[in-house]
Short mmCIF file of the C-alpha atoms (twelve columns), coordinates in Angstrom:
data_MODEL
# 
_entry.id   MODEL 
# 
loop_
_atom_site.group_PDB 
_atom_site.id 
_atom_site.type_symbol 
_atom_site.label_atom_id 
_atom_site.label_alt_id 
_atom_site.label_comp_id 
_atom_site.label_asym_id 
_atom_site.label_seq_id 
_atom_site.Cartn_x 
_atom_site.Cartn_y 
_atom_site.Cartn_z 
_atom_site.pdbx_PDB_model_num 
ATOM 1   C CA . UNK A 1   -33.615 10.638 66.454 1 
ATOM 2   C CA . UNK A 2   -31.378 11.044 63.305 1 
ATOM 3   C CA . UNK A 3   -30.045 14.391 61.797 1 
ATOM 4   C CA . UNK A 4   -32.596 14.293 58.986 1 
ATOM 5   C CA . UNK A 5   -35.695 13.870 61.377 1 
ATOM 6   C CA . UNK A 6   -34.464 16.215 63.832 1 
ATOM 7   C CA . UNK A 7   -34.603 18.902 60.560 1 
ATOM 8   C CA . UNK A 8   -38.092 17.496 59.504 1 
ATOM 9   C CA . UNK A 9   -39.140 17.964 63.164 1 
ATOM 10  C CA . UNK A 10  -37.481 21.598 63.121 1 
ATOM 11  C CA . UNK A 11  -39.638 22.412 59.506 1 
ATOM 12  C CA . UNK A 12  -42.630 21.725 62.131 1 
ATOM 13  C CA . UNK A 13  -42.113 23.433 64.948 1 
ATOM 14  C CA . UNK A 14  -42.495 27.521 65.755 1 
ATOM 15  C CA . UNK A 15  -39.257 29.477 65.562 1 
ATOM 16  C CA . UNK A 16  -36.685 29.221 67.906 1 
ATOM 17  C CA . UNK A 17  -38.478 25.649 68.744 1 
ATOM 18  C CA . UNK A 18  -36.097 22.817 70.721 1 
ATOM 19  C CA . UNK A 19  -35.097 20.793 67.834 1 
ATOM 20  C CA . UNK A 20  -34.084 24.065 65.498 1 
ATOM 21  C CA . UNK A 21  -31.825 25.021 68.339 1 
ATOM 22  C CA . UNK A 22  -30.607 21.428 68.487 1 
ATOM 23  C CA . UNK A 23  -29.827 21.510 64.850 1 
ATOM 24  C CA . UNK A 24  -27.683 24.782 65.365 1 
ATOM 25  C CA . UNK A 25  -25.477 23.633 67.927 1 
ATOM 26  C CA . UNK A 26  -24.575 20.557 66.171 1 
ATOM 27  C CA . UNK A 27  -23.452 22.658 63.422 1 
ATOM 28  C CA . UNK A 28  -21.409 25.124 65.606 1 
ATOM 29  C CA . UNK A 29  -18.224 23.746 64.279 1 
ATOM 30  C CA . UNK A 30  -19.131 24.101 60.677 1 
ATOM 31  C CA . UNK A 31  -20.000 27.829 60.865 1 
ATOM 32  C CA . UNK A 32  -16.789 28.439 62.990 1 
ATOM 33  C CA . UNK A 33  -14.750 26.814 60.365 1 
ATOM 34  C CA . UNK A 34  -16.011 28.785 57.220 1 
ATOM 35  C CA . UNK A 35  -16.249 31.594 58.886 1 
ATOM 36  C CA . UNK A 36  -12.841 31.865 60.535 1 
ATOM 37  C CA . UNK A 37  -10.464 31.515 57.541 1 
ATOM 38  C CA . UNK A 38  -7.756  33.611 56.957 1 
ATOM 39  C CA . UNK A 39  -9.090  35.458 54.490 1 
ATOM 40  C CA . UNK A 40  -12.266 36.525 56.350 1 
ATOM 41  C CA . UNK A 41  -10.638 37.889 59.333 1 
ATOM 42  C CA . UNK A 42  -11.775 41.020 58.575 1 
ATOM 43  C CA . UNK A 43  -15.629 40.462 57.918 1 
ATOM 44  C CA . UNK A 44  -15.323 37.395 60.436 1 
ATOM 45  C CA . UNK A 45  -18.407 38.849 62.202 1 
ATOM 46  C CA . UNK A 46  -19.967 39.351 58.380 1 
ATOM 47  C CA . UNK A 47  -18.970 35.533 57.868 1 
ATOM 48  C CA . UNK A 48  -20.663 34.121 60.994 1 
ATOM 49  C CA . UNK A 49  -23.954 35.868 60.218 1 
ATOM 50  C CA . UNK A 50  -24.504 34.809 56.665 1 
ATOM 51  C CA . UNK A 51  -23.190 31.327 58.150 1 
ATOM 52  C CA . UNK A 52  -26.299 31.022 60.454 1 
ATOM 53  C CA . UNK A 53  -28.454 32.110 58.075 1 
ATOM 54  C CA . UNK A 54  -27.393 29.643 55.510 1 
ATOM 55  C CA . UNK A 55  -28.015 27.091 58.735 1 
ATOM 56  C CA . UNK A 56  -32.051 28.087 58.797 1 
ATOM 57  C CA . UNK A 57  -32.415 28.665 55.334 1 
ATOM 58  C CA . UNK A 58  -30.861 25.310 55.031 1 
ATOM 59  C CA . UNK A 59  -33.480 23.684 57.918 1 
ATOM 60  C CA . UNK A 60  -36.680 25.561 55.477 1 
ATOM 61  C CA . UNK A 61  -35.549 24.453 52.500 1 
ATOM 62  C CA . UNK A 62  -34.262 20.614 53.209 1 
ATOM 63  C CA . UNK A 63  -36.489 18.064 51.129 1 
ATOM 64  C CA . UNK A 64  -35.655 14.155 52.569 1 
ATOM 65  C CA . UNK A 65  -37.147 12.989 49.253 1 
ATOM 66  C CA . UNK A 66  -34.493 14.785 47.406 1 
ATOM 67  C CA . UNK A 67  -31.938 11.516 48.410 1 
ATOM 68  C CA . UNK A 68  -29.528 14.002 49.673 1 
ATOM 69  C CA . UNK A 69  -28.110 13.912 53.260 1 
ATOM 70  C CA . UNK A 70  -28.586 17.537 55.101 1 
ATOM 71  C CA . UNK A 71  -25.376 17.185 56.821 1 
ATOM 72  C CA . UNK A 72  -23.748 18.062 52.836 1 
ATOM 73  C CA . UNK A 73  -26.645 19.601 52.051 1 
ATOM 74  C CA . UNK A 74  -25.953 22.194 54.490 1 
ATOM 75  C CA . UNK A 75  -22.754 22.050 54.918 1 
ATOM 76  C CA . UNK A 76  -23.015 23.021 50.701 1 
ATOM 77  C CA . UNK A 77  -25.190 26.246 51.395 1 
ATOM 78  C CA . UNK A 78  -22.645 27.158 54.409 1 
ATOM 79  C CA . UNK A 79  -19.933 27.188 51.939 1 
ATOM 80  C CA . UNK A 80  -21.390 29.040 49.301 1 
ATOM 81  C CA . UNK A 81  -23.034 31.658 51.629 1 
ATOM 82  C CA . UNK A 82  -19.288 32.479 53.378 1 
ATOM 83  C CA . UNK A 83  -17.776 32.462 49.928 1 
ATOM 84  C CA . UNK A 84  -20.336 34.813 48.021 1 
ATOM 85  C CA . UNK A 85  -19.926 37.326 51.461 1 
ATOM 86  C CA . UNK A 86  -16.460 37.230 50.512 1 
ATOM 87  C CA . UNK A 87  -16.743 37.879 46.453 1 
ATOM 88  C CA . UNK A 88  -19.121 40.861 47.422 1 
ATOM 89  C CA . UNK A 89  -16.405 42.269 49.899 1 
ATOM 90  C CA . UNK A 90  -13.845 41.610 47.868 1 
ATOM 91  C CA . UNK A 91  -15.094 43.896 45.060 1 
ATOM 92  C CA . UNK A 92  -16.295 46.544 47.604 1 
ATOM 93  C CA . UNK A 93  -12.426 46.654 48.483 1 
ATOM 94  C CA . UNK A 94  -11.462 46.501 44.774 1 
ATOM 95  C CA . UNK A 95  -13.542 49.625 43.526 1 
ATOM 96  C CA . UNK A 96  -12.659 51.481 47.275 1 
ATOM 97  C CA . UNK A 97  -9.026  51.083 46.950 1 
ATOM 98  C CA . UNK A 98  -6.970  54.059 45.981 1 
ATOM 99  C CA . UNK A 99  -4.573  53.350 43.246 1 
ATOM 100 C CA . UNK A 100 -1.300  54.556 42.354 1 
ATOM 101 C CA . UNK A 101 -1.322  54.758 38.513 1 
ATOM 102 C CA . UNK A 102 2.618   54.876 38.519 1 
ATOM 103 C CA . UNK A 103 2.957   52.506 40.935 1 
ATOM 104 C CA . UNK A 104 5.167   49.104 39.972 1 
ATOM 105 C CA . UNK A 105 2.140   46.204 41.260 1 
ATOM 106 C CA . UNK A 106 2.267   46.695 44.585 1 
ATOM 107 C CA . UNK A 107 -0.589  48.797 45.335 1 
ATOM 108 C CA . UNK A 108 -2.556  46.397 47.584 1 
ATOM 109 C CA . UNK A 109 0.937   46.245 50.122 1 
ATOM 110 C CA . UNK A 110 1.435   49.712 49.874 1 
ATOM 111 C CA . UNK A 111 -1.453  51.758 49.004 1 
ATOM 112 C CA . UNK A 112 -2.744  54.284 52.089 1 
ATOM 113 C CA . UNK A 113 -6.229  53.307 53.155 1 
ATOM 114 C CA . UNK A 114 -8.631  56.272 52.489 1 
ATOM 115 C CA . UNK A 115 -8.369  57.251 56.222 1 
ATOM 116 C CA . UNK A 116 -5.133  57.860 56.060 1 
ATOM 117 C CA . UNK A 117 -5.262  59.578 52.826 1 
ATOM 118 C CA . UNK A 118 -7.576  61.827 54.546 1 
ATOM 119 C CA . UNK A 119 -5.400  62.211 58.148 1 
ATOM 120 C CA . UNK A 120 -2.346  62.828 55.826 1 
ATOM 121 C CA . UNK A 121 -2.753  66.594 55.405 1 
ATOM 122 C CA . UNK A 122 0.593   67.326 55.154 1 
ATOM 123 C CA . UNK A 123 0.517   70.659 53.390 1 
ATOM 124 C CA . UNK A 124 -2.248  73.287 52.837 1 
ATOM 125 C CA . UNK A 125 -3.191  71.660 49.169 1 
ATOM 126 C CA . UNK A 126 -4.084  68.085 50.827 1 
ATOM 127 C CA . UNK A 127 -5.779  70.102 53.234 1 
ATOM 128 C CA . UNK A 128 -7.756  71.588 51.790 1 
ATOM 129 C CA . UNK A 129 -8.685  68.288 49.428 1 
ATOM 130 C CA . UNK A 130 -9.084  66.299 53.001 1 
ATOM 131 C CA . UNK A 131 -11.848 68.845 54.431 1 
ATOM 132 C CA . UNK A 132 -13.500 69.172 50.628 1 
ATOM 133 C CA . UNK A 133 -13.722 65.081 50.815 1 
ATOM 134 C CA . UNK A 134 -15.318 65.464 54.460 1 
ATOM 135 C CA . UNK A 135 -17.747 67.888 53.314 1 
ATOM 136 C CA . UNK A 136 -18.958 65.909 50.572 1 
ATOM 137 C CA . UNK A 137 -19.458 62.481 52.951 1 
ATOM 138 C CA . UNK A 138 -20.907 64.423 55.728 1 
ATOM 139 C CA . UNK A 139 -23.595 65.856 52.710 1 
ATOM 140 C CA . UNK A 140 -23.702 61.925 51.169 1 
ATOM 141 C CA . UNK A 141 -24.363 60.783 54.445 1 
ATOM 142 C CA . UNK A 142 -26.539 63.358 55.553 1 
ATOM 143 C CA . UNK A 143 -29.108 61.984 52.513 1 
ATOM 144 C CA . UNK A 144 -29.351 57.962 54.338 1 
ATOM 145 C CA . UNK A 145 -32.069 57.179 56.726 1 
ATOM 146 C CA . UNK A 146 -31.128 57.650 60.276 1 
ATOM 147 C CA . UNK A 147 -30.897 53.236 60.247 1 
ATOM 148 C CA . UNK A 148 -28.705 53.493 57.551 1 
ATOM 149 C CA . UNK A 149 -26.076 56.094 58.919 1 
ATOM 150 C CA . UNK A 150 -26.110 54.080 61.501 1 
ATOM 151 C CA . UNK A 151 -24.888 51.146 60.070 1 
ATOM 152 C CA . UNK A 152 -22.577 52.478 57.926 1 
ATOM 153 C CA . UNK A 153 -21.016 55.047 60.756 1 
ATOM 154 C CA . UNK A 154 -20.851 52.365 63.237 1 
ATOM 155 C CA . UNK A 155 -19.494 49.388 61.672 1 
ATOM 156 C CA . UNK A 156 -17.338 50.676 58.692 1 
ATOM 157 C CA . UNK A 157 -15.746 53.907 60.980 1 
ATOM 158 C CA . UNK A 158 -16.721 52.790 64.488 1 
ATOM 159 C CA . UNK A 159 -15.701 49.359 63.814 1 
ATOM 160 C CA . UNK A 160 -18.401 47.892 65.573 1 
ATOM 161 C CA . UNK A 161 -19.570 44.346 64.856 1 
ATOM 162 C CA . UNK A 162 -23.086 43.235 63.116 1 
ATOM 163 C CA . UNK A 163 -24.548 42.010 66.453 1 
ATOM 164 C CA . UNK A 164 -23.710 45.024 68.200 1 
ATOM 165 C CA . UNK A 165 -25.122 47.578 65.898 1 
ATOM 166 C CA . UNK A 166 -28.150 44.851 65.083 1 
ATOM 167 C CA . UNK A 167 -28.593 44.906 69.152 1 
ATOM 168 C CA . UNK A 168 -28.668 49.056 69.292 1 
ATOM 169 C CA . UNK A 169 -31.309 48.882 66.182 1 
ATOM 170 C CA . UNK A 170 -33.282 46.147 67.446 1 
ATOM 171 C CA . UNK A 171 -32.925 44.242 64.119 1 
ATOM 172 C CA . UNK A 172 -30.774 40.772 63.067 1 
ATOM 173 C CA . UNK A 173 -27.425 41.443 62.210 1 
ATOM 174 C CA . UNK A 174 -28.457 40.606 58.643 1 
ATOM 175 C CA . UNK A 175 -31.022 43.309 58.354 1 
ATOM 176 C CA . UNK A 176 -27.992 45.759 59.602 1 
ATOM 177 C CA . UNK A 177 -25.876 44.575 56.803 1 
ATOM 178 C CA . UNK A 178 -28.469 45.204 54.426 1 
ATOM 179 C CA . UNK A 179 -28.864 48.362 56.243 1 
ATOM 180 C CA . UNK A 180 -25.225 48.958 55.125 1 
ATOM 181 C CA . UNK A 181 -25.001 47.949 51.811 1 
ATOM 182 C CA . UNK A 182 -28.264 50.160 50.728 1 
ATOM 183 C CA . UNK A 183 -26.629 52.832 52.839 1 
ATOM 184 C CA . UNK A 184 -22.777 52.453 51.132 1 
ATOM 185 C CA . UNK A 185 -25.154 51.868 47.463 1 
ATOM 186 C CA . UNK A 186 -26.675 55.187 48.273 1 
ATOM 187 C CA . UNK A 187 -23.563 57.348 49.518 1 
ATOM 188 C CA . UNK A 188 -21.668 55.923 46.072 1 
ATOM 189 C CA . UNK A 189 -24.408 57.408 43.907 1 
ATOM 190 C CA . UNK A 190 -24.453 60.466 45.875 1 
ATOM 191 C CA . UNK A 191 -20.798 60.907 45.822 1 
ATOM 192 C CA . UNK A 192 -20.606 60.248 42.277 1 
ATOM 193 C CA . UNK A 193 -23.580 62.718 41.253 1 
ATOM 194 C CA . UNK A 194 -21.433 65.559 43.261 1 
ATOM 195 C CA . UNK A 195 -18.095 64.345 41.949 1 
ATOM 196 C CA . UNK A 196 -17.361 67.473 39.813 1 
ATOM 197 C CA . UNK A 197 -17.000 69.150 43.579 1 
ATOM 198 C CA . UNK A 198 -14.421 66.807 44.704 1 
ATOM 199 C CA . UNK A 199 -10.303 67.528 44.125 1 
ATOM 200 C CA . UNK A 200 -10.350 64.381 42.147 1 
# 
């Protein structure tokens, strides 16, 4: 059986069937290599995930009539599904990192992550900003659903991976990523609408 009836097969069967599993593990290697570039190494996890799901939305949405061989065809969506993971993060990072507006253009190599910003209380006036910061996440966070604070706590403080977290919840690793961006979407407008409480 070819590549392109093993897919029309898959379209047929019930989730999880024999020939949608077969499908998956010949494309292993393609998921593994978009998702394990350099620049993803720190949403690798992020980059696998979307990776599989381009794989089955790729299976569902195949036509044979369309002339076009699934092995680019999917290969295509792969590609696209990494990259646009990686546009999204990289303007999450953008609007998150804390600029120096006297700095000389080397901000990304040198500016402190917002952690350390907050551990680097190194007199009573940063102090006092650090805990007034806390206060105001704790109350942002405080207004996500319990799913939500989970997924945000757990994989953007606790480091935890998407499976992990998705295992705890009992959901896919994508629904705890959407989990997290509705939760981070949420704590931004919060923060925002209690800004003029901040040291900032």
């Amino acid at each position: 059986m070819n590549l392109e009836q093993l897919v029309i097969k898959a379209q047929t069967e019930s989730a999880g069937g024999a020939a949608f599993e077969e499908v998956c593990q010949r494309f292993t290697g393609l998921v593994k290599k978009y998702a394990n570039q350099p620049h993803l190494k720190g949403i690798k996890e992020d980059a696998t995930a979307e990776g599989w799901l381009a794989v089955a939305a790729a299976v569902q949405s195949y036509d044979q009539t369309a002339g076009v061989r699934f092995a680019g065809y999917v290969e295509s969506r792969v590609k696209y599904a990494v990259w646009n993971l990686f546009k999204r993060e990289r303007r999450r990072w953008q609007q998150e990192l804390p600029l120096d507006r006297g700095s000389t253009g080397d901000e990304e190599k040198s500016a402190p992550s917002w952690m350390e910003t907050l551990a680097a209380a190194c007199n009573v006036e940063n102090e006092v900003e650090a805990r007034l910061i806390t206060a105001a996440v704790c109350e942002a966070l405080a207004t996500l659903s319990d799913k939500q604070q989970v997924a945000v706590v757990r994989t953007m403080l606790g480091e935890a991976h998407l499976a992990e977290v998705a295992t705890e919840l009992g959901v896919s690793p994508q629904a705890v990523y959407s989990l997290r961006q509705r939760g981070l979407a949420r704590l931004k407008k919060e923060l925002r609408k209690n800004s003029t409480k901040l040291p900032i």
